[in-house]
N, C-alpha and C positions, 0 to 999 in steps of 0.2 A: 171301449173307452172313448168318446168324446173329446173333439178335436177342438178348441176354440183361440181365436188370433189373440197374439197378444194385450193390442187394442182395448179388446172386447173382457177381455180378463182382467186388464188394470180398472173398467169402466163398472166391473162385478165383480171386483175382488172376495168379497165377503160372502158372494150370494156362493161363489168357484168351491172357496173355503169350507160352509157350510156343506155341498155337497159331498167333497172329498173325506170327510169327518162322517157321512152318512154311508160310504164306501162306495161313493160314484167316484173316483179319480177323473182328473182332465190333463191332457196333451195340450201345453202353451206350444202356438204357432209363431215361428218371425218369416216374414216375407215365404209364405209357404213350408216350411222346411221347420223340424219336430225339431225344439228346443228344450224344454222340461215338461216335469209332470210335478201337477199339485195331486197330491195323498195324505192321505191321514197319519198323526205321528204314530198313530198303531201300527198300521199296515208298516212305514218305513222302520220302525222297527222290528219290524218280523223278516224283512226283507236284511238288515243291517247285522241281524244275529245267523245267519244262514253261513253254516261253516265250509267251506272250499274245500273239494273234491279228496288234496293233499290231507287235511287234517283230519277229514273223515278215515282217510287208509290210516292214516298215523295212529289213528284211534283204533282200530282194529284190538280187540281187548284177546285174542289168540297169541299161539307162539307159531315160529313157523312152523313146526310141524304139524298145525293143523290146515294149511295151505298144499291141496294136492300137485302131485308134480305134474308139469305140462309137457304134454305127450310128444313127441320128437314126428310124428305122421302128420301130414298134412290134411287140415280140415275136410278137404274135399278133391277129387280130380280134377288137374289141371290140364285144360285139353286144348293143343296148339293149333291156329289154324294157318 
């Protein structure tokens, strides 16, 4: 992804736009340091419908007992030094 100064983005706003929309996104810079990202409303919406981790488990279409039980032994030997 393509880093360009703020400056230089407000000076090609249109040209920034257009490629964001062709699926090149850009990193607006201020005084060095990553401030936003211009993207396409597609992409940000693909990004905006992407469900957290919780509602993915939530969604788990099983009951519990199809969740095997976890083992009381430990993964691996723990060895002291």
């Amino acid at each position: 992804m393509r880093e360009i100064q703020l400056k230089d983005a407000k000076a090609s706003l249109s040209a920034v736009i257009d490629q964001a929309i062709q699926g090149h996104p850009a990193v607006i810079t201020r005084h060095g340091r990553k401030q936003a990202v211009v993207l396409s409303f597609e992409d940000y919406e693909k990004l905006a419908n992407v469900p957290s981790f919780g509602r993915l488990l939530a969604s788990f279409p099983g009951d519990e007992a199809d969740i095997p039980q976890r083992s009381s032994k430990p993964a691996r030997s723990v060895i002291d030094f």
